[in-house]
C-alpha positions in Angstrom: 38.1 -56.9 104.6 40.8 -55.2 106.6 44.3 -56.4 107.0 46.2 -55.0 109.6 50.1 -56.2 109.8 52.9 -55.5 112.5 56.4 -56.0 112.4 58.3 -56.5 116.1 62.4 -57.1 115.3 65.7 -56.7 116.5 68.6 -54.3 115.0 70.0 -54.8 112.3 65.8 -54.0 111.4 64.4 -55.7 108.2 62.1 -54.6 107.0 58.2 -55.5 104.5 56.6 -55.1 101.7 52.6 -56.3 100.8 51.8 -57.4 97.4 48.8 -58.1 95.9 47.2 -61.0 93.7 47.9 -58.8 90.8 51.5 -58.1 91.8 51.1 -54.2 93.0 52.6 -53.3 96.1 50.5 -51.6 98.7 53.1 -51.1 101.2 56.9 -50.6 101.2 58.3 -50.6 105.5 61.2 -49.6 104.2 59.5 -45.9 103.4 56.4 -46.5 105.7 57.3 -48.0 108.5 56.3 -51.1 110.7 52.5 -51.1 110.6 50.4 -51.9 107.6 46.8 -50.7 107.9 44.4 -51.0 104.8 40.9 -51.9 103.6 42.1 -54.7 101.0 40.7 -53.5 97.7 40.7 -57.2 95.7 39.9 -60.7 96.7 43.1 -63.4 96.3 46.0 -64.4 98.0 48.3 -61.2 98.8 52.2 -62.1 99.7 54.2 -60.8 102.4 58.0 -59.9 101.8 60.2 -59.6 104.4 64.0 -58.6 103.7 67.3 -56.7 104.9 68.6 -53.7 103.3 71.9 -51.6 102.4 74.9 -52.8 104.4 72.8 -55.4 106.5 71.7 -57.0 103.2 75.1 -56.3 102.0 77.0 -58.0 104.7 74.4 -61.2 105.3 73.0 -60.0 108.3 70.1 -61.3 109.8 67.8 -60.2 112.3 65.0 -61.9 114.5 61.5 -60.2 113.7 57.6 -62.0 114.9 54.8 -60.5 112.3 51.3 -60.4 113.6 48.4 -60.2 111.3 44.8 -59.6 111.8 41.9 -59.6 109.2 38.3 -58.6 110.0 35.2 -57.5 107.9 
């Protein structure tokens, strides 16, 4: 299967990660941006973690953000 994920916020921008059933990330936003793209290489149930970083993290900022996700074969 293919997962695709995008990430639509507001500033201060958080930011996500995707993690696997077996606890490896895949993607950091924080280095790669705000669009996930990958053939998923094991079955289970991957997580998705959202979060703030640096002074926005720091300071307790939060941010509005809509995820949108799309599997296909």
């Amino acid at each position: 299967q293919m997962m695709h994920i995008g990430m639509n916020s507001q500033w201060p921008h958080p930011f996500f990660n995707v993690i696997t059933p077996d606890n490896h990330a895949i993607f950091n936003g924080s280095m790669s941006g705000d669009i996930f793209e990958q053939r998923l290489g094991v079955s289970g149930k991957y997580t998705v973690r959202v979060y703030q970083m640096g002074g926005a993290r720091d300071e307790g900022k939060t941010s509005a953000y809509a995820l949108t996700f799309k599997i296909t074969d």
